[in-house]
C-alpha positions in Angstrom: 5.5 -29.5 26.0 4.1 -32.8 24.4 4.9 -36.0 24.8 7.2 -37.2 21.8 4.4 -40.2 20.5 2.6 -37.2 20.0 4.3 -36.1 16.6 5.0 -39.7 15.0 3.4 -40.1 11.7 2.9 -36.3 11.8 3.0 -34.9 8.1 2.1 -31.5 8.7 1.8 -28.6 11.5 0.2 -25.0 11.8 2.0 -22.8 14.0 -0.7 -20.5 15.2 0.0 -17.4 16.8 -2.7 -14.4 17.7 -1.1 -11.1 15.4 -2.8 -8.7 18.3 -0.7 -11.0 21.6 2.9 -10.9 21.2 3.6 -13.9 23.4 1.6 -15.7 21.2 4.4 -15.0 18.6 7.0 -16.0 20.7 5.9 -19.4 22.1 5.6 -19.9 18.2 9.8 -20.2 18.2 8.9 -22.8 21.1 6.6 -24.7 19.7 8.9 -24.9 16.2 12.0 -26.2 18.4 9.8 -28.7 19.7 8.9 -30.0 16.6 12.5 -29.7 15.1 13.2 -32.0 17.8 10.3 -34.4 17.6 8.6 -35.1 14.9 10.1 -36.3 11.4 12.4 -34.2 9.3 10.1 -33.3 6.6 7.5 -32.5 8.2 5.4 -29.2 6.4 5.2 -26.4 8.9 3.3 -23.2 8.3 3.5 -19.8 10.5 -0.2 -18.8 10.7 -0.4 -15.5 12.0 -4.3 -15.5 13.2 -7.2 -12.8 14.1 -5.9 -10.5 11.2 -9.1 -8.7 11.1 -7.9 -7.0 14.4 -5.7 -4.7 12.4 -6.1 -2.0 15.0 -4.6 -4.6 17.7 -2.0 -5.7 15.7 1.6 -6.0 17.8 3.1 -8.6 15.6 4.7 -6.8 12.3 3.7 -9.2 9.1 7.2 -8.6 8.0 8.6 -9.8 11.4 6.8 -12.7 11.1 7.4 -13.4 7.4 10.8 -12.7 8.2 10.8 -15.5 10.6 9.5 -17.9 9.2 11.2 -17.4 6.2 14.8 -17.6 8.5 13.3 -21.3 9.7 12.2 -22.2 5.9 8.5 -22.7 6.8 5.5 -21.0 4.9 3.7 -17.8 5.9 0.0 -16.9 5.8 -2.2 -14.5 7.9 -5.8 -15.6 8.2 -9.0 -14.5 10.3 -11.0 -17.4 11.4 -13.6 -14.4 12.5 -14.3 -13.4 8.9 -12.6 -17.0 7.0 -10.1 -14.9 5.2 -7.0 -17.6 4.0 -8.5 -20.4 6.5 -9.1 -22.6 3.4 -6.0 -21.0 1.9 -3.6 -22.3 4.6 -5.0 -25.7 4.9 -5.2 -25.9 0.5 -1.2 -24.7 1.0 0.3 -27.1 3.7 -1.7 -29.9 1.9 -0.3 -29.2 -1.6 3.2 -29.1 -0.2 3.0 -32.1 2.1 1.4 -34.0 -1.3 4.5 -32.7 -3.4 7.1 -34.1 -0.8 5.6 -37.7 -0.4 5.1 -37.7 -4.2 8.8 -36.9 -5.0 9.8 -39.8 -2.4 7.4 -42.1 -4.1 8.9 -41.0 -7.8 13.0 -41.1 -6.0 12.0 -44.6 -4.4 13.3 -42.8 -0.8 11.8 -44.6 2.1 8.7 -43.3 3.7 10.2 -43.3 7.3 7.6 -42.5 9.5 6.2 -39.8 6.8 3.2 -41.8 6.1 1.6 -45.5 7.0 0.5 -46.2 3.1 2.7 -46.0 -0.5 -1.0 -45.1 -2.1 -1.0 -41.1 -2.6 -4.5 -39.9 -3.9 -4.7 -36.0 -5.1 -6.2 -33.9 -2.6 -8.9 -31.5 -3.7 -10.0 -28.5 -1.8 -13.8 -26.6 -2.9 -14.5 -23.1 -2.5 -16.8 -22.3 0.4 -19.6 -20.6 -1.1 -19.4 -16.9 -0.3 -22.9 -15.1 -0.4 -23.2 -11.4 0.4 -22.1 -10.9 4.5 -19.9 -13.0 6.2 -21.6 -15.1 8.9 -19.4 -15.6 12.4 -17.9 -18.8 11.8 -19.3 -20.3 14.7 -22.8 -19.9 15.5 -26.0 -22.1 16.8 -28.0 -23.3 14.0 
């Protein structure tokens, strides 16, 4: 558990759980509750269901998970930081919705509560990695 101070100004959260470690998953309804509790109303979450290249290990079901987080209105995604599949996906999604919600409060006039320190939204762009032939471990010593 985190201090409180520790969400304010937060605009967005990835709830990251490990698809082949089922307690992973469940600390993810923890870790929700906490920020439910904590951090400001409209703030984006995403369920991020990681290491989905382990399909062989798998012992969460995508449709549990989707299921869930569809239940706690959040988004959905599973990604593989091994191979980069959805990584830039996820991040591309949360940021899109968390510019959509602070651009309808500017265009409603509803105050910015603690949702962001500035009135001054500029669009967010996210570029392709460049994808050539094998996928390299995505961290390695150069």
């Amino acid at each position: 558990s985190l201090s409180p101070r520790y969400y304010r100004g937060a605009v967005g959260a990835l709830l990251v759980y490990d698809i082949a470690k089922y307690l992973t998953y469940e600390n993810a309804e923890r870790w929700l509750k906490e920020l439910q509790d904590h951090a400001d109303a409209n703030i984006v979450i995403m369920l991020v269901g990681n290491k989905s290249d382990l399909r062989h290990l798998r012992a969460v079901p995508t449709d549990e998970a989707r299921s869930f987080a569809e239940k706690n209105g959040l988004s959905f995604l599973e990604t593989s930081a091994l191979d980069s599949t959805n990584v830039e996906t996820a991040f591309h999604n949360i940021l899109s919705e968390i510019y959509r919600i602070v651009s309808q409060r500017q265009i409603t006039g509803q105050p910015e509560s603690e949702f962001g320190p500035t009135t001054t939204i500029e669009p967010i762009r996210v570029l392709p990695t460049q994808q050539e032939g094998r996928q390299a471990p995505c961290c390695q010593n150069i």
